[in-house]
C-alpha positions, 0 to 999 in steps of 0.5 A, spaced: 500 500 500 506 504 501 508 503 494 502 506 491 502 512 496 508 514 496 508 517 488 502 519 489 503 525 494 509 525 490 505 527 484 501 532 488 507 535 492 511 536 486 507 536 480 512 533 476 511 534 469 511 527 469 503 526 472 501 534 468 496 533 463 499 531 456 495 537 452 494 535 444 499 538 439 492 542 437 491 545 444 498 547 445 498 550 438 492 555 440 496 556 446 503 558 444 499 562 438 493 566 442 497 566 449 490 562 450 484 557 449 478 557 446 474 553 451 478 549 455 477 546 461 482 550 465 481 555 467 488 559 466 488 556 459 482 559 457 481 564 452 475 569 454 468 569 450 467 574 445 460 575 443 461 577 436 460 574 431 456 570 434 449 566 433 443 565 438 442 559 441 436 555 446 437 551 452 440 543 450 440 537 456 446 535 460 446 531 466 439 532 466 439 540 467 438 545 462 443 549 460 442 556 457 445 559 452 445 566 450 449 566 444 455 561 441 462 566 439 465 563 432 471 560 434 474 555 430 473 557 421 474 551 416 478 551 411 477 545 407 469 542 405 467 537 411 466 530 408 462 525 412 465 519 416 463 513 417 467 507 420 471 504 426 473 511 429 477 512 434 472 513 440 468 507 438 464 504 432 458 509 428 453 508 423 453 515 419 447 514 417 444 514 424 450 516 429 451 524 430 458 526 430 464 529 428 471 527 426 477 532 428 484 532 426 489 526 428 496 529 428 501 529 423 502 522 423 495 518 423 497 512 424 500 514 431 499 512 438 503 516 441 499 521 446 504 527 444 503 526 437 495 528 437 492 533 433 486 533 437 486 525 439 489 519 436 488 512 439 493 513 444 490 520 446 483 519 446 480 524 452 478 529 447 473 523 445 465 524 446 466 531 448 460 536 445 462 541 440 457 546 437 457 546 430 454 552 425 453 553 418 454 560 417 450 560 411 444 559 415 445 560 422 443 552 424 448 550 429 447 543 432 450 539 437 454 533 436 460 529 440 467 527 438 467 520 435 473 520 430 479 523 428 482 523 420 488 527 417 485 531 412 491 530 408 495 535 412 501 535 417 500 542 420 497 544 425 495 551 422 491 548 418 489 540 421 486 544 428 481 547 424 478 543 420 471 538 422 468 532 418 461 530 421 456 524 420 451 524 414 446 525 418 450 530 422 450 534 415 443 532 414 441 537 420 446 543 417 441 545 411 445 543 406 445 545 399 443 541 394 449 539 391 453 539 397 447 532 398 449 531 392 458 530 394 457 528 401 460 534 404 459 541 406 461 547 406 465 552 410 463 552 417 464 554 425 466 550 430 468 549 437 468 545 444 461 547 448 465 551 453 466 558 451 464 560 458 466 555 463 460 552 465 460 545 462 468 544 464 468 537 463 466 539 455 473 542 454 479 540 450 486 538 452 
């Protein structure tokens, strides 16, 4: 019993870097460029909420308790058309057709397990699986929300343009009023995401 103790008061006296978290290359790249992040749990970490541009939302469950919301700041713009997803993600197994959900950026290297390595998550950094993001198609304000289910590359290893980018679920883009010819590609076009804890009120929703 001892020696489970021992390195436990250890960790807690010292903080050795050891037992910190280890925070995603896309958490580190905000932090490093913006001095801050969007909706991080830690609250030293996050960045302040700027209502504009923003949208207005309603009131959405979590943990049986009605959280309201007054307007969502736009966070995060992508650069390339989100496509669908389907598979064995990284969080477990989905149906497109019927599962709601997104797909962020693994990391430079795809095929890594190695938690330094993530973008947003990999399979050996998954604690950014199941958290809830806010989703806008700024061409007409529809906002959902869905968890993290997946991780992809989106042909990129760099950070400025991997940490952006978002790929949904076809019934994910189904509830984002997509236009006729994006149905048609399986894809949609540019859109605002972001963790759902601009303002600190749902913590265990935000990044690392």
């Amino acid at each position: 019993m001892r020696s489970l103790i021992v390195p436990t008061l250890l960790c807690v006296l010292f903080i050795h870097k050891s037992c910190a978290t280890v925070h995603t290359q896309c958490y580190n790249y905000f932090l490093q460029k913006d001095g801050c992040v969007f909706s991080a749990a830690d609250d030293r970490n996050r960045c302040s909420a700027d209502p504009k541009p923003s949208t207005a939302v309603g009131v959405v469950q979590e943990s049986n308790k009605n959280v309201k919301r007054h307007t969502l700041a736009r966070r995060y713009d992508t650069t390339l058309p989100s496509p669908s997803i389907q598979g064995e993600g990284i969080c477990g197994h989905y149906d497109t057709a019927t599962a709601e959900g997104a797909s962020l950026w693994v990391g430079p290297n795809p095929g890594s397990t190695r938690p330094e390595e993530a973008g947003w998550l990999n399979r050996g950094k998954t604690s950014n699986c199941n958290k809830r993001l806010y989703v806008i198609n700024p061409r007409t304000g529809k906002t959902v929300y869905v968890k993290v289910i997946d991780g992809r590359d989106f042909q990129t290893t760099q950070p400025d343009v991997g940490c952006f980018q978002i790929a949904l679920t076809q019934k994910t883009i189904l509830e984002l009023d997509p236009t006729d010819e994006e149905k048609a590609k399986g894809a949609i076009g540019s859109l605002t995401w972001d963790f759902d804890n601009l303002h600190g009120i749902s913590s265990q929703q935000g990044p690392v």
